[in-house]
C-alpha positions in Angstrom: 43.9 23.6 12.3 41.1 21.7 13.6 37.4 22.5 14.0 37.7 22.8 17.5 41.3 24.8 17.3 39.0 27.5 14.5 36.4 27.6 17.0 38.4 28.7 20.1 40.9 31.1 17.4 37.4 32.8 16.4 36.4 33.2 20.5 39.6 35.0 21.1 39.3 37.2 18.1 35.6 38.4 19.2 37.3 39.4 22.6 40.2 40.9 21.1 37.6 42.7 19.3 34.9 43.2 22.5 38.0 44.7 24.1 38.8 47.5 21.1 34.9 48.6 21.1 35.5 49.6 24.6 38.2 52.1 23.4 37.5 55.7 24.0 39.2 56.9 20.5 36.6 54.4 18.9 34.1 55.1 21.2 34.4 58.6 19.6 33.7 57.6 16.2 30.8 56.3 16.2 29.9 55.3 12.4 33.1 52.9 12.8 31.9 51.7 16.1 28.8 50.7 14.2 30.5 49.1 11.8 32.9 47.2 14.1 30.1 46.3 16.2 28.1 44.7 12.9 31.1 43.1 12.1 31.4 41.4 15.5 27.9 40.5 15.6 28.2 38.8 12.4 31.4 36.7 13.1 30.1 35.5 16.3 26.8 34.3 14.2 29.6 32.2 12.4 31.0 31.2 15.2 27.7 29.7 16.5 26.9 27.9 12.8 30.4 26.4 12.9 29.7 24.5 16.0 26.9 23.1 14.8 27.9 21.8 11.5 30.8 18.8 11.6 33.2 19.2 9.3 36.5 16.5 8.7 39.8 18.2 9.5 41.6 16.6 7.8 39.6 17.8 4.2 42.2 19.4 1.8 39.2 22.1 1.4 38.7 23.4 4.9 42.8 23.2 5.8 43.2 25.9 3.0 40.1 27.6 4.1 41.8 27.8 7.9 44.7 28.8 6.6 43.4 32.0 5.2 41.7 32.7 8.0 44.7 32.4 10.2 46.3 34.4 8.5 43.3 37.2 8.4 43.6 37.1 12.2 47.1 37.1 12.7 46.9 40.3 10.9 43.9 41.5 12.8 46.1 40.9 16.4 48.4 43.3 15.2 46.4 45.8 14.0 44.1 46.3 16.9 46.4 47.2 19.2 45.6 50.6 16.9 42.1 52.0 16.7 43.6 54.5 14.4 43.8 51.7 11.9 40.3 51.2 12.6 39.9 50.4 8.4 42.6 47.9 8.6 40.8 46.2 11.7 37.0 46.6 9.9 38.7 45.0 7.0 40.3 42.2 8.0 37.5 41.6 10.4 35.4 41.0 7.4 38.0 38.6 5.6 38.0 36.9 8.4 34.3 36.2 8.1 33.9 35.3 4.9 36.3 32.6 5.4 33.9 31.1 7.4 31.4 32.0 5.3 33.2 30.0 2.8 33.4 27.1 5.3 30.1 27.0 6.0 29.1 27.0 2.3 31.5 24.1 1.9 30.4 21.6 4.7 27.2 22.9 5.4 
């Protein structure tokens, strides 16, 4: 995965999850909604800093870091189609962030 391909993967995921916060049977519950929300907020701020660091694709480092965050949103596009696994979604929501966290630690 390239910057650029992690950058437009993260995009889609914050609509994806822009999309679920409009969901009445979240809407309803509104201490998960927070925390969804908080989550969202915070993975878009990651979004933002990836852009403006450079990193090399091709580092050994940041392909195993992409890798675990594809996998963190493959998961999270097949659990959102259920708020009711609204725990699953805050979850991986947040592993998905701190693999960019992790990014941004390492090239930073």
């Amino acid at each position: 995965m390239t910057q650029t391909e992690l950058i437009t993967a993260i995009g889609e995921t914050l609509n994806q999850i822009d999309d679920m916060l409009m969901e009445p049977a979240l809407q309803n519950q509104p201490a998960k909604w927070q925390q969804v929300y908080a989550l969202r907020k915070h993975l878009d701020d990651l979004q933002h800093d990836l852009v403006e660091v450079t990193i090399q694709a091709d580092d050994a480092q940041f392909q195993t870091l992409t890798a675990k965050i594809k996998l963190a949103t493959d998961r999270l596009q097949k659990v959102i189609d259920d708020v009711k696994k609204i725990d699953s979604v805050i979850n991986t929501i947040a592993q998905i962030s701190a693999g960019l966290d992790e990014i941004l630690k390492a090239f930073a």
